[in-house]
C-alpha positions as CSV (number, residue, x, y, z in Angstrom):
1,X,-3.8,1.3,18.6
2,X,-5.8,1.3,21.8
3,X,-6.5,-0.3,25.1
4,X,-7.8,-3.6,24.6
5,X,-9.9,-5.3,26.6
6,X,-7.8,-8.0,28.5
7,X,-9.7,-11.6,28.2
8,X,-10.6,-11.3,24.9
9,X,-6.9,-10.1,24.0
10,X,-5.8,-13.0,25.5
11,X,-7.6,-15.6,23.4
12,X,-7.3,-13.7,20.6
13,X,-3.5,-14.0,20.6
14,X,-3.9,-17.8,21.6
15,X,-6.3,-18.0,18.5
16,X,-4.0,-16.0,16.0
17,X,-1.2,-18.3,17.1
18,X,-2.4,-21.4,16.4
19,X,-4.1,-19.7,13.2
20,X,-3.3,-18.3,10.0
21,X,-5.5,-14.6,9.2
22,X,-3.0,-14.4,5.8
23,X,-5.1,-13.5,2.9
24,X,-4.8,-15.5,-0.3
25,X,-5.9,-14.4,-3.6
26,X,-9.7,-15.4,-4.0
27,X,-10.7,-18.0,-6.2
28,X,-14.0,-18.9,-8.5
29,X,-16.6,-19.2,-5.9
30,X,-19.7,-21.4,-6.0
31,X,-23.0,-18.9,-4.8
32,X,-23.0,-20.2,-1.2
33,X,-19.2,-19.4,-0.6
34,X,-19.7,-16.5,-2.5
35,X,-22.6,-14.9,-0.6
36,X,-20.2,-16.0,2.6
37,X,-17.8,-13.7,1.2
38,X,-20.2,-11.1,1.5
39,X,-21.9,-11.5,4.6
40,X,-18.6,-11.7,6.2
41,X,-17.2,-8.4,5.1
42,X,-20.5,-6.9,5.8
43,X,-20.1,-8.1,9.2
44,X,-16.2,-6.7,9.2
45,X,-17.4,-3.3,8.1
46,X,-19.9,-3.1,10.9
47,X,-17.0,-4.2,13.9
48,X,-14.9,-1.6,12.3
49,X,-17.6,1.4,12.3
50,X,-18.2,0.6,16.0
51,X,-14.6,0.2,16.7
52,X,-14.0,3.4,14.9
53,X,-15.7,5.1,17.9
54,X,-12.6,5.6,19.5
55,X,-10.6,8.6,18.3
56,X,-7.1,7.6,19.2
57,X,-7.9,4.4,16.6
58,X,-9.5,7.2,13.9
59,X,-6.7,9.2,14.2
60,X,-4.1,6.6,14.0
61,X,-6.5,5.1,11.1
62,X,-6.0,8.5,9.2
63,X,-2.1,8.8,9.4
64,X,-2.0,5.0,7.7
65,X,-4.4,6.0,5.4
66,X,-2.1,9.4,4.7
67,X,1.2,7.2,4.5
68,X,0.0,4.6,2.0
69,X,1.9,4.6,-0.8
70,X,-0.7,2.3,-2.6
71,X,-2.9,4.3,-5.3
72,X,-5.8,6.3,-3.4
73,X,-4.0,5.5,-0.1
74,X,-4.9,2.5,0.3
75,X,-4.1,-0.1,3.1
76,X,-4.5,-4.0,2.7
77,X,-7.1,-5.0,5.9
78,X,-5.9,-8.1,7.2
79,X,-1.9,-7.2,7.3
80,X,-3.5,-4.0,8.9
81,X,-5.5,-5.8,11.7
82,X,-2.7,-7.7,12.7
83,X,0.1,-5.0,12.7
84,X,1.3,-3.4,16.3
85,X,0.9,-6.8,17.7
86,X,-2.9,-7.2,16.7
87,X,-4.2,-4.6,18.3
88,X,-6.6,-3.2,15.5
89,X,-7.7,-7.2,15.5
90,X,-7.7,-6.8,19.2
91,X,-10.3,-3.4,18.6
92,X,-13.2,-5.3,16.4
93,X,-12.8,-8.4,18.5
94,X,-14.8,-6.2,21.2
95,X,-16.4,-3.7,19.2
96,X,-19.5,-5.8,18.4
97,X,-20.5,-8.7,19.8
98,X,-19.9,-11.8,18.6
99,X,-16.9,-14.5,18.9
100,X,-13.1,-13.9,18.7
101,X,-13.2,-17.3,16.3
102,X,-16.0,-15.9,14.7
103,X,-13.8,-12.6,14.3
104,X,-10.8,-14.9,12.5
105,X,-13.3,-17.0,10.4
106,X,-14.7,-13.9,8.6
107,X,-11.0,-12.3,7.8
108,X,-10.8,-15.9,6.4
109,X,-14.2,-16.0,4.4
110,X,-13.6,-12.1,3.5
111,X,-10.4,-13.3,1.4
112,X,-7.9,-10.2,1.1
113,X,-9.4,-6.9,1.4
114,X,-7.9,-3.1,1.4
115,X,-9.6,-0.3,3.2
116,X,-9.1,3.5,1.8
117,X,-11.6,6.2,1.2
118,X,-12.6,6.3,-2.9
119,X,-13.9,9.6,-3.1
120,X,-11.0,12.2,-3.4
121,X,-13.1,14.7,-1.8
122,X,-13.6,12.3,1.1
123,X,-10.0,11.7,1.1
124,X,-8.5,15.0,1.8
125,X,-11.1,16.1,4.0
126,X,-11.2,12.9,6.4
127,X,-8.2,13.2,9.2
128,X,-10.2,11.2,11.9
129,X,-13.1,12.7,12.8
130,X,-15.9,11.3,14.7
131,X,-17.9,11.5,11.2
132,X,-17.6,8.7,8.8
133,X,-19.3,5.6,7.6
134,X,-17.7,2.4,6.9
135,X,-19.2,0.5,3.6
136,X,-18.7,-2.2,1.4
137,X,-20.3,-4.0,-2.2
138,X,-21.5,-7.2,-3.1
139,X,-20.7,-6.9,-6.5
140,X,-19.8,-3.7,-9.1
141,X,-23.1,-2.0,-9.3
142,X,-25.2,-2.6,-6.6
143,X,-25.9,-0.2,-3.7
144,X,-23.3,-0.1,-0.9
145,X,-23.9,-1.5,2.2
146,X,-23.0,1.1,5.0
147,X,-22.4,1.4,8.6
148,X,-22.5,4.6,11.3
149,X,-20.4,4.7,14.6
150,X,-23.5,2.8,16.6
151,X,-23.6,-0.1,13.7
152,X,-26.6,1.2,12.0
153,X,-26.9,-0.6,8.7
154,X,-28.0,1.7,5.6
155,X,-27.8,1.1,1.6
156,X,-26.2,4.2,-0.2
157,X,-26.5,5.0,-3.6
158,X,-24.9,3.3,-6.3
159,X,-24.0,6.3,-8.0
160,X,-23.9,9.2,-6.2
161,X,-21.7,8.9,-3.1
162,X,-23.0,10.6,0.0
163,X,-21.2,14.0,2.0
164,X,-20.6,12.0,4.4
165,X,-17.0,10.5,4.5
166,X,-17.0,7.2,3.1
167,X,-14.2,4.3,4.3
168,X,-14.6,1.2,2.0
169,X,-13.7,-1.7,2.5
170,X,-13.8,-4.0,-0.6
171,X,-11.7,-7.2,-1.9
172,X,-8.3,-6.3,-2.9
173,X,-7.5,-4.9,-6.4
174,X,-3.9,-3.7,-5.6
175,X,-1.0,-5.6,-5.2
176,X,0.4,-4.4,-1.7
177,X,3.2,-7.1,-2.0
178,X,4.8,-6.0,-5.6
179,X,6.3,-9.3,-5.5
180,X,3.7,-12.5,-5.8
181,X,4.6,-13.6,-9.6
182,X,0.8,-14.7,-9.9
183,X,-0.8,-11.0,-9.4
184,X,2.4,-9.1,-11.7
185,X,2.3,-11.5,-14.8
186,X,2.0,-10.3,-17.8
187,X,2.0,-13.6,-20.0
188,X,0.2,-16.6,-19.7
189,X,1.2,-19.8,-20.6
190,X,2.9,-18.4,-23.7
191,X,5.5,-15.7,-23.1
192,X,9.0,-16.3,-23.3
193,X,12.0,-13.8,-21.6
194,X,12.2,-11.2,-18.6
195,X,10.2,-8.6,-19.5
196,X,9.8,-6.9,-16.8
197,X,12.4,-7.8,-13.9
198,X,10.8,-8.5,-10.6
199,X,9.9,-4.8,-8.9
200,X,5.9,-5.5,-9.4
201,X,6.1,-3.9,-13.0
202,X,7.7,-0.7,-12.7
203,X,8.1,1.9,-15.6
204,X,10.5,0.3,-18.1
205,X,13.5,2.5,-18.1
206,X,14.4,4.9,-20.8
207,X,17.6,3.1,-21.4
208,X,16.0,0.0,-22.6
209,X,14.1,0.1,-25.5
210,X,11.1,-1.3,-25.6
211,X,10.7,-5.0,-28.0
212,X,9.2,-5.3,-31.2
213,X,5.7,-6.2,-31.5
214,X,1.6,-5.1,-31.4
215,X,1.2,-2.2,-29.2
216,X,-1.8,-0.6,-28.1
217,X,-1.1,3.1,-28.8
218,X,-5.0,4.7,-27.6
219,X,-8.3,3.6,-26.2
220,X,-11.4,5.3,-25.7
221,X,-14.0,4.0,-23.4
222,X,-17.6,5.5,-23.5
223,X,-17.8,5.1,-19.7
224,X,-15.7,4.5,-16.3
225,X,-17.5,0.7,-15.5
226,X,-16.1,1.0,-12.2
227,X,-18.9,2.1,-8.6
228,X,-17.9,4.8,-7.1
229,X,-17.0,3.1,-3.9
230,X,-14.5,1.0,-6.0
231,X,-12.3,3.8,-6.9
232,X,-10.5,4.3,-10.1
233,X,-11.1,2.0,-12.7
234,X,-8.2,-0.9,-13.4
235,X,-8.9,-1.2,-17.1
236,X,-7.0,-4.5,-18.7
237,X,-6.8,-5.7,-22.3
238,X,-6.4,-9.2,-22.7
239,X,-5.0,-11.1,-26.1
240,X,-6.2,-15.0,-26.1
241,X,-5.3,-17.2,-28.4
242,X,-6.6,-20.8,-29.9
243,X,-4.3,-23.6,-28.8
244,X,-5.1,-27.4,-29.6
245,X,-8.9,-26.3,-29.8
246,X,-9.2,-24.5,-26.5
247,X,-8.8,-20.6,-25.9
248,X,-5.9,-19.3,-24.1
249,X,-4.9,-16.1,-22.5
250,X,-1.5,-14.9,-23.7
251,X,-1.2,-11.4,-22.2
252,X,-2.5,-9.0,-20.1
253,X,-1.7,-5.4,-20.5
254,X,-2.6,-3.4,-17.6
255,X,-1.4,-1.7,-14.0
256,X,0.3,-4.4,-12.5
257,X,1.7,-6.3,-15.7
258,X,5.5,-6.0,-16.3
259,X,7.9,-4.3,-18.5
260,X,6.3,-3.1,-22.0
261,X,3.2,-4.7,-20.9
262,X,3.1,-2.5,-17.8
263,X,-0.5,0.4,-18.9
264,X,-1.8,2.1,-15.7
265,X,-4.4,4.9,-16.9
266,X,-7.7,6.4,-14.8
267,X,-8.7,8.3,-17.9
268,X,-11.0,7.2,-20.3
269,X,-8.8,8.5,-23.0
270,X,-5.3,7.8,-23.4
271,X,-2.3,7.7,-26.3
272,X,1.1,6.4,-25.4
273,X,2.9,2.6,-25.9
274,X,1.7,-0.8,-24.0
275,X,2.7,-3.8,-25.7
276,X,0.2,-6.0,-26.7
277,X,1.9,-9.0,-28.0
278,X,5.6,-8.9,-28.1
279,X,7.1,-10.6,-31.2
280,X,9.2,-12.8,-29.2
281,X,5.6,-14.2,-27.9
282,X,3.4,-13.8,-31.3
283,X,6.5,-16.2,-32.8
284,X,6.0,-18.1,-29.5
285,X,1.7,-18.2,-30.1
286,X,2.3,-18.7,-34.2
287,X,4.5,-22.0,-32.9
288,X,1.4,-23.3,-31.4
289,X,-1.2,-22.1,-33.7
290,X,0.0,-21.1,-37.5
291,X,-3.3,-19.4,-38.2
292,X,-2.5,-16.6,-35.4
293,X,-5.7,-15.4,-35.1
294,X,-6.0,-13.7,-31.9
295,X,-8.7,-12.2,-30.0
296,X,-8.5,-9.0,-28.5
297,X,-10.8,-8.4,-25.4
298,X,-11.0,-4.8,-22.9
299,X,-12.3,-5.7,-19.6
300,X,-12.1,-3.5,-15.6
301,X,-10.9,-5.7,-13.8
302,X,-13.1,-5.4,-10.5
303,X,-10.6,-8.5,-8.3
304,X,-7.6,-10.4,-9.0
305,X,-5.4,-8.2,-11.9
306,X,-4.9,-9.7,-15.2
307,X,-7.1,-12.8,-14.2
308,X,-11.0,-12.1,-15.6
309,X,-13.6,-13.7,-14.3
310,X,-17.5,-13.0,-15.3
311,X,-20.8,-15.0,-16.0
312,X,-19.7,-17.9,-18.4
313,X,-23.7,-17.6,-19.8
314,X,-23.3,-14.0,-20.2
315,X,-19.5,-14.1,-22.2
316,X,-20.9,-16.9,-24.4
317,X,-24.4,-14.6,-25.2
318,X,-22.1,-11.5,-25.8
319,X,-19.9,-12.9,-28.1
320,X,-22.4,-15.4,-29.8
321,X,-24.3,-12.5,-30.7
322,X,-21.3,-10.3,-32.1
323,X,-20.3,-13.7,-34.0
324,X,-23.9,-13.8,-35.6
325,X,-23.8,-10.0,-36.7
326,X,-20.5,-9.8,-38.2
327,X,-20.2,-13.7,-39.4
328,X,-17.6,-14.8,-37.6
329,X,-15.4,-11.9,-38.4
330,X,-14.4,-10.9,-34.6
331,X,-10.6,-11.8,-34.6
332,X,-7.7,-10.4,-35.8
333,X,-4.2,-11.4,-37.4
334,X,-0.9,-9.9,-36.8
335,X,0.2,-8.3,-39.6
336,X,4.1,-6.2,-39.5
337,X,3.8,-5.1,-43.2
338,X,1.0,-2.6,-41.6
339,X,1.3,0.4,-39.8
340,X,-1.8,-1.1,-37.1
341,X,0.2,-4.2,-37.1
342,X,-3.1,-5.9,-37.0
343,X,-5.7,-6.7,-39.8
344,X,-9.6,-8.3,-39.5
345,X,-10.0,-12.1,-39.0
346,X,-12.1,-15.3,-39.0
347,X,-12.1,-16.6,-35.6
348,X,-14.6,-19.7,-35.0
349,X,-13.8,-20.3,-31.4
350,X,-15.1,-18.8,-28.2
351,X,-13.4,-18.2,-24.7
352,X,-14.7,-20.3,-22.2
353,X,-11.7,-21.9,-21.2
354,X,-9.6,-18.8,-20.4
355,X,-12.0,-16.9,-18.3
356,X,-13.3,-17.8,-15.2
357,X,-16.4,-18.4,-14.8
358,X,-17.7,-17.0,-11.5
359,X,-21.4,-15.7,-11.4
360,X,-21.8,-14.2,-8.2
361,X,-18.8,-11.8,-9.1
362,X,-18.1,-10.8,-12.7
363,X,-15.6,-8.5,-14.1
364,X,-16.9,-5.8,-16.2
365,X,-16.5,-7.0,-19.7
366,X,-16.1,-3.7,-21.5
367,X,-16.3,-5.0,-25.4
368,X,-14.5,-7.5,-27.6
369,X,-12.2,-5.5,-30.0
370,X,-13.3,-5.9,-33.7
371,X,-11.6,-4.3,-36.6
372,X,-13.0,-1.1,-37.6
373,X,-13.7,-2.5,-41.1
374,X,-16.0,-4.9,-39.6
375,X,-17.4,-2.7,-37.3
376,X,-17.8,0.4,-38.9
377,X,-14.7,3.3,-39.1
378,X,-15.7,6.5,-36.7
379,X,-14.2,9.7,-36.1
380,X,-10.7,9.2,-35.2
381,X,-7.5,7.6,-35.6
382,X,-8.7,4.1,-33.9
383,X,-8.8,1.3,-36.0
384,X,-10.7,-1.4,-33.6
385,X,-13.8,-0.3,-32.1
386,X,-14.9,-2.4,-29.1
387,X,-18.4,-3.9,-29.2
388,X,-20.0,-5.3,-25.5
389,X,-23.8,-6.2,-24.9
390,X,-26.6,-6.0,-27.5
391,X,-23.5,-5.1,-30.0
392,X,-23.5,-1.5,-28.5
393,X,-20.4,0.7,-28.9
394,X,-18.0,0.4,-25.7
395,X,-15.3,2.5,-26.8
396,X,-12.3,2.3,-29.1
397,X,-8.4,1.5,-29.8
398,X,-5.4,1.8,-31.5
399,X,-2.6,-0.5,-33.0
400,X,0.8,0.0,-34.3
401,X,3.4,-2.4,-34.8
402,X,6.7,-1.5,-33.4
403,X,9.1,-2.8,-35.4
């Protein structure tokens, strides 16, 4: 990307080689690896801002950025630091001081990451110019932590992005590889058949008709859940299941899910076809459970896709408290003989053991899904309404059963 200066280069090449940089798909983190995680892309944004003082690298930065293929152009960090023979890795090993192995252990800490620029505004107006920040999060919510071309450290506002072109650099929510079977999933534990193929959960073709089963035909939610320098939202729903007295996750309908499963939407409202259940996997879950009551769960999935993780207190408080006010009545049963496909239902068990619990970094829990007769009907042709802290109104969604 740029010269390099020589000594460093050289152990950095020795280091890489006997090294592996290859970013792996972050798992539950304790509070001290957790805030690790943090500090050490904190400290990757600031080597980067610094770096970026070189225009050949900012222009060369801005062409990637324009060539992505990835939604909102983005590029995944770590395959980008070591692409052209490490030269970008080669760049932040001398743009601040600090270690070459000191370098490699926070693309380690970091876990994988994907630099783009969120705002659209910021996106088309940003071809490499000498004015930019570089910022990244802790967690959803709180204020970004940014950095200027001399490494000057700033918080921005949570909400309101600044005019100022913003590069972000945050853990991975897209799947760069469309290929690792743990990130394109769509069933868990229970499904049954190729749904999908193996292209990363590509449109299902018109030629092949879609399978029997629940589908989610609309969902309203009341508001996007996702920070602004996160991007679009990657809304999920999730169907769990009670087998041998424990909860289980049995699909995942959202962006990176395959075949019928497959649901990518930015909007907050939305009408089409996503499979929620397939009957091949509700005969599959009945099998294993002859009650089939089912919970049905909306979440924004802020790291891993189709994998939630959140505050295990918090989950248990949010759905005690909807268990208290509607008695229990938070579940739902498949039902074919109705056009929603889906009726109200007793459920007595919670969901600790298919989330993951992981306080320092939740998931936006948007609202369990609770039948509209439970809940109260409202305008509209929505017969769940979905119900998240304090019992407050999160949004809305439809059924049908696709026979």
């Amino acid at each position: 990307m740029s010269r390099i200066t020589p000594l460093p280069l050289v152990a950095l090449v020795a280091l890489v080689a006997c090294g592996d940089i290859t970013p792996t798909a972050s798992p539950p983190l304790d509070l001290p690896e957790a805030t690790a995680s943090t500090n050490a892309r904190e400290r990757l944004a600031a080597r980067l801002a610094v770096a970026l003082n070189d225009p050949e690298l900012r222009r060369e930065l801005a062409d990637r950025l324009d060539a992505s293929t990835a939604p909102e152009g983005k590029l995944q960090f770590q395959s980008l630091a070591k692409a052209d023979g490490n030269r970008l890795l080669g760049r932040l090993a001398t743009a601040e001081q600090g270690s070459v192995p000191a370098l490699l252990a926070d693309l380690t800490s970091a876990h994988a990451l994907e630099l783009y620029l969120p705002v659209p505004a910021h996106r088309s107006a940003w071809r490499g110019g000498d004015d930019y920040l570089v910022a990244t999060i802790g967690h959803d919510g709180e204020a970004p932590v940014a950095f200027s071309s001399a490494g000057e450290r700033r918080l921005l506002s949570p909400s309101v992005p600044p005019a100022q072109p913003v590069i972000a650099l945050v853990p991975q929510e897209h799947d760069f590889s469309r290929g690792v079977a743990a990130m394109q999933q769509a069933c868990f534990d229970g499904c049954t058949g190729d749904l999908g193929g193996s292209d990363g959960g590509g449109e299902v073709p018109a030629s092949r008709a879609l399978p029997p089963g629940l589908y989610l035909s609309e969902s309203h939610f009341n508001e996007d859940y996702e920070g602004w320098l996160k991007g679009s939202p990657e809304w999920e729903f999730h169907v769990y299941g009670e087998v041998d007295g424990e909860s289980k996750q049995l699909s995942c309908t959202g962006e990176l899910a395959n075949g019928a499963y497959r649901w990518d939407t930015d909007d907050r409202d939305w009408t089409g076809e996503a499979a929620l259940l397939t009957e091949q996997d509700i005969t599959q879950y009945l099998g294993q459970n002859p009650t089939g009551v089912i919970r049905i769960v909306a979440w924004e999935d802020d790291d891993e896709m189709c994998v939630p993780r959140t505050s295990g207190t918090m989950l248990k408080d949010v759905l005690t408290n909807l268990d208290e006010v509607y008695k229990k009545w938070t579940g739902a049963k498949i039902n074919p003989w109705l056009v929603s496909g889906a009726q109200k239902a007793y459920a007595a068990w919670g969901l600790a053991s298919a989330v993951h619990n992981w306080i320092t970094t939740e998931d936006d829990l948007i609202g369990f899904g609770i039948e509209a007769s439970i809940a109260g009907w409202e305008a509209g042709s929505a017969n769940f309404a979905l119900k998240g802290r304090n019992v407050t109104t999160t949004g809305s969604f439809g059924t049908v059963y696709r026979k």
